[in-house]
C-alpha positions as CSV (number, residue, x, y, z in Angstrom):
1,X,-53.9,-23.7,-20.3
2,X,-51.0,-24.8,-22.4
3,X,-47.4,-22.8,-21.6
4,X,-46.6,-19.9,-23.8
5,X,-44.0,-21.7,-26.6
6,X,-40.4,-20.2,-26.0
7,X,-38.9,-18.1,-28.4
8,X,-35.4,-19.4,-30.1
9,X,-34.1,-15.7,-29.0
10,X,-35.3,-13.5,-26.9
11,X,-37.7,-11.0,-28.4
12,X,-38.3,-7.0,-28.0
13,X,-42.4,-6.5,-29.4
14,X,-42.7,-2.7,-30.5
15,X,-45.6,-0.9,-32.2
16,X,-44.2,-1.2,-35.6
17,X,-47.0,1.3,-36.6
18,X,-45.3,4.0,-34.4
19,X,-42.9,5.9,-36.6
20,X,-41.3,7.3,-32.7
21,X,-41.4,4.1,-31.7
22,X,-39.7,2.4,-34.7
23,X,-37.0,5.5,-34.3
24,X,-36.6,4.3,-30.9
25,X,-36.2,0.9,-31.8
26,X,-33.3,2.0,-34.3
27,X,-31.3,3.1,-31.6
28,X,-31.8,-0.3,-29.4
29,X,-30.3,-2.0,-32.6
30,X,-27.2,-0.1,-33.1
31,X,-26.6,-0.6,-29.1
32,X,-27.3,-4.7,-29.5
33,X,-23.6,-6.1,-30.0
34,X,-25.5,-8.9,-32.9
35,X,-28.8,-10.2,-34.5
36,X,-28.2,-12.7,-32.2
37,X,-28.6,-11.1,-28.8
38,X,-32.2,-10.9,-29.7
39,X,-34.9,-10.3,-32.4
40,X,-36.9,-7.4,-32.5
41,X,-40.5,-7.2,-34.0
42,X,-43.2,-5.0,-34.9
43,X,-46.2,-6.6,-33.0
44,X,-48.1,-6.3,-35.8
45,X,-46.2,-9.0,-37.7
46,X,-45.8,-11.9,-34.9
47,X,-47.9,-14.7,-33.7
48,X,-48.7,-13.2,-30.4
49,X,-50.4,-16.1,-28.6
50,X,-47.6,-18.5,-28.6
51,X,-44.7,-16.1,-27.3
52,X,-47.8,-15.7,-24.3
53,X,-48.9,-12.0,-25.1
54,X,-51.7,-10.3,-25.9
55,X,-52.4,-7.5,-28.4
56,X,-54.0,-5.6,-25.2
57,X,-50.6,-5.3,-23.6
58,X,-48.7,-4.6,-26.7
59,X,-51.1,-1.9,-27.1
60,X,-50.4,-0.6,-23.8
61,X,-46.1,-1.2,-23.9
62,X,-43.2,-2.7,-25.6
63,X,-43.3,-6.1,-25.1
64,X,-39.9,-8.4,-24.0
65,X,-40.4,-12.1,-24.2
66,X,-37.5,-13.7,-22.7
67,X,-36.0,-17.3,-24.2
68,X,-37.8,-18.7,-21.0
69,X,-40.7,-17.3,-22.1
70,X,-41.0,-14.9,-18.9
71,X,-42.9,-11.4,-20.3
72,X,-41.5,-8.2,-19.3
73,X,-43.2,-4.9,-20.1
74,X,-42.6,-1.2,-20.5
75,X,-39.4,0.2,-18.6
76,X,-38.3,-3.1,-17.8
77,X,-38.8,-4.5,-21.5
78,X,-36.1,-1.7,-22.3
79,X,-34.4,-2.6,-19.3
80,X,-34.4,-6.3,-20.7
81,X,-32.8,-5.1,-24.2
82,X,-30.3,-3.0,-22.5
83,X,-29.2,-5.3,-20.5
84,X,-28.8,-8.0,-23.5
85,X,-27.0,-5.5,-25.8
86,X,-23.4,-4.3,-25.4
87,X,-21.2,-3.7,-22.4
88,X,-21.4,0.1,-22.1
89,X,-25.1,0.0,-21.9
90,X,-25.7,-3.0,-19.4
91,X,-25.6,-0.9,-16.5
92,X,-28.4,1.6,-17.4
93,X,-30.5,-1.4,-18.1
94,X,-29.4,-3.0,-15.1
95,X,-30.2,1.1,-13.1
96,X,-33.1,0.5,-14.1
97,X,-34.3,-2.2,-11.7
98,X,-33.2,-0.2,-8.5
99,X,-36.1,1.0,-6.2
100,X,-37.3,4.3,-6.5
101,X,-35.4,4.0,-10.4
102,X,-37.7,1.6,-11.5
103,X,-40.9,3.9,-10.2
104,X,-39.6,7.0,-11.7
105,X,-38.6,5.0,-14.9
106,X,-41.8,3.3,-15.2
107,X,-43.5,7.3,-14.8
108,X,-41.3,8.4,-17.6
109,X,-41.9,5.7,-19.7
110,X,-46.0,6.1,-19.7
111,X,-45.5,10.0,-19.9
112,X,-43.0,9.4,-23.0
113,X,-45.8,6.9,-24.1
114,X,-48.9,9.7,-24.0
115,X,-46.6,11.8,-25.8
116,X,-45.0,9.9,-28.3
117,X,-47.0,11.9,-31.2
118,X,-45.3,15.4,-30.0
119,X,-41.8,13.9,-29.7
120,X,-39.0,13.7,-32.3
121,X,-40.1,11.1,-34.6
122,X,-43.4,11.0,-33.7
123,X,-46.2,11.4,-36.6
124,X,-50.2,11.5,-35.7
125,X,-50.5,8.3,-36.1
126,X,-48.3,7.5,-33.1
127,X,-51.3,9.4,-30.9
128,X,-53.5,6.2,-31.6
C-alpha cells in the first residue's frame, strides 16, 4: 500500500454539510494566527484517499491530517488545531492530551457529536 501523500499544510477535515459544525469551524479560524497555520476543509470537497482518510471516519469525526501525514481524530483533531493557532489558545489544545483530560474530552466531544442538531447552530440536517 502506497503512503498517504502529505499535505503542503496541515489540514482540519469538517462536515462541511453540518451547519453546527461549519459554526464551529468559524471560531477555529478567528483563533488561527494565518491561512498559513493550516487549511481547513469541508470533507465533502477534498480528495480523501491521498491525505490517507476515509469518508467512514470523517463521518464519524473531524479529521486533522498533519504535514507528515500522521491522522488525528475527534478531540485530538481540535486539540491539533488549537495547538497550531495562536498563543492564548495552545495550552487548551495542549490540556487536552493530559490523562483523564483526554478521556473526559474525547466523552464530550461524541456527546456534543450526537447532539449537534439540538445545539446552537445546529439545523436537522446536522442529525444525519
Amino acid at each position: 500500500m502506497p503512503a498517504p501523500v502529505t499535505p503542503r499544510l496541515p489540514v482540519l477535515l469538517f462536515d462541511g454539510d453540518c451547519a453546527f459544525c461549519s459554526s464551529s469551524v468559524r471560531v477555529l479560524l478567528r483563533l488561527r494566527r494565518s491561512p498559513a497555520d493550516y487549511a481547513v476543509e469541508p470533507w465533502q470537497r477534498v480528495e480523501l484517499g491521498p491525505l490517507g482518510v476515509t469518508e467512514q471516519a470523517c463521518t464519524e469525526a473531524v479529521q486533522w491530517v498533519a504535514a507528515d501525514g500522521r491522522v488525528s481524530s475527534a478531540q485530538d483533531a481540535v486539540a491539533r488545531a488549537l495547538l497550531a493557532s495562536r498563543p492564548w489558545v495552545r495550552p487548551l489544545g495542549a490540556l487536552v492530551f493530559v490523562p483523564g483530560v483526554r478521556q473526559a474530552a474525547r466523552a464530550a466531544y461524541f456527546w456534543v457529536a450526537r447532539n449537534r442538531h439540538r445545539l446552537p447552530g445546529g439545523t436537522p440536517a446536522c442529525s444525519v
